[in-house]
C-alpha positions in Angstrom: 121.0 113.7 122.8 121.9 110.6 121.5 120.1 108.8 124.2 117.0 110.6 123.2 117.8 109.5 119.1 117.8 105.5 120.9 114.3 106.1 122.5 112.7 107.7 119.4 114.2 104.2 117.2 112.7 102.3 119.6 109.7 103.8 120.6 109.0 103.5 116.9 109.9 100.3 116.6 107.8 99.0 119.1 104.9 101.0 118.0 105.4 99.2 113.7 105.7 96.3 115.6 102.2 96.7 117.4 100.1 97.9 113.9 101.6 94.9 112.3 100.3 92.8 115.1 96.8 94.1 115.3 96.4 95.6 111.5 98.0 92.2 110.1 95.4 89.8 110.3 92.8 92.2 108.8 95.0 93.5 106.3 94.0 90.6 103.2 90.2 91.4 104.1 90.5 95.0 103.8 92.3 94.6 100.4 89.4 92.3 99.3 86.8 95.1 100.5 88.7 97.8 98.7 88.7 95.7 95.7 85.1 94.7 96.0 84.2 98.7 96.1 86.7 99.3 93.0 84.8 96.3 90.9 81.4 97.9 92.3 82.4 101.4 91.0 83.6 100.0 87.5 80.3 98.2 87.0 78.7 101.5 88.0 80.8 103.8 85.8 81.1 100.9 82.6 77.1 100.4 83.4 76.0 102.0 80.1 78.6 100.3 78.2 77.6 97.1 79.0 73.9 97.7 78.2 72.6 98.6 82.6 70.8 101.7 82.7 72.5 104.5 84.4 70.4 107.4 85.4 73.9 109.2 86.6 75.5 108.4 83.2 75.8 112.3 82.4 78.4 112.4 85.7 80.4 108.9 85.1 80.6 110.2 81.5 83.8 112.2 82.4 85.2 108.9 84.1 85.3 106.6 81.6 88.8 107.7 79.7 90.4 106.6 83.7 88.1 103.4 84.2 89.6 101.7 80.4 92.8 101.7 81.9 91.1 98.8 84.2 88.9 97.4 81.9 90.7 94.0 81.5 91.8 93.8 84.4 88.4 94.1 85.5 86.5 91.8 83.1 88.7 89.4 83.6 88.0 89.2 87.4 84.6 89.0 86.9 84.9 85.5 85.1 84.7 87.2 81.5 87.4 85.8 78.7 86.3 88.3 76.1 85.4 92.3 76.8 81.8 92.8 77.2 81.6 96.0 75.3 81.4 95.8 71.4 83.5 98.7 70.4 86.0 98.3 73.3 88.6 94.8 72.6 91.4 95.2 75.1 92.3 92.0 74.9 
């Protein structure tokens, strides 16, 4: 069966070599996107904080504790030297 062990290796092989070809190009965009979406759900979740009304604010409540982990990474992104929030200095 060790003939069979050789076909699986490179079966597999060729098929990681074929998702880096096609998923490779795409793969700096798509980590953009996701990073886009995470600023996006930051601003939405920190909305309150930094003065935006939030009419969900009783459900990103709970969320807040996880999203200060990110905080400077996330205000810094956005252009910002200083944290935005008053009672909040991360940096």
């Amino acid at each position: 069966m060790a003939w069979f062990d050789d076909l699986r290796g490179g079966l597999r092989a060729v098929s990681d070599g074929l998702a880096e070809f096609y998923a490779g190009p795409y793969r700096a965009a798509l980590r953009r996107a996701a990073r886009d979406e995470d600023d996006l759900f930051m601003m939405l979740v920190m909305g309150e904080a930094l003065g935006v009304p939030n009419p969900a604010s009783h459900h990103t409540l709970e969320l807040l504790p996880v999203m200060y982990d990110r905080f400077h990474d996330w205000h810094r992104r956005m252009g910002m030297e200083r944290s935005p929030v008053e009672g909040l200095s991360c940096c």
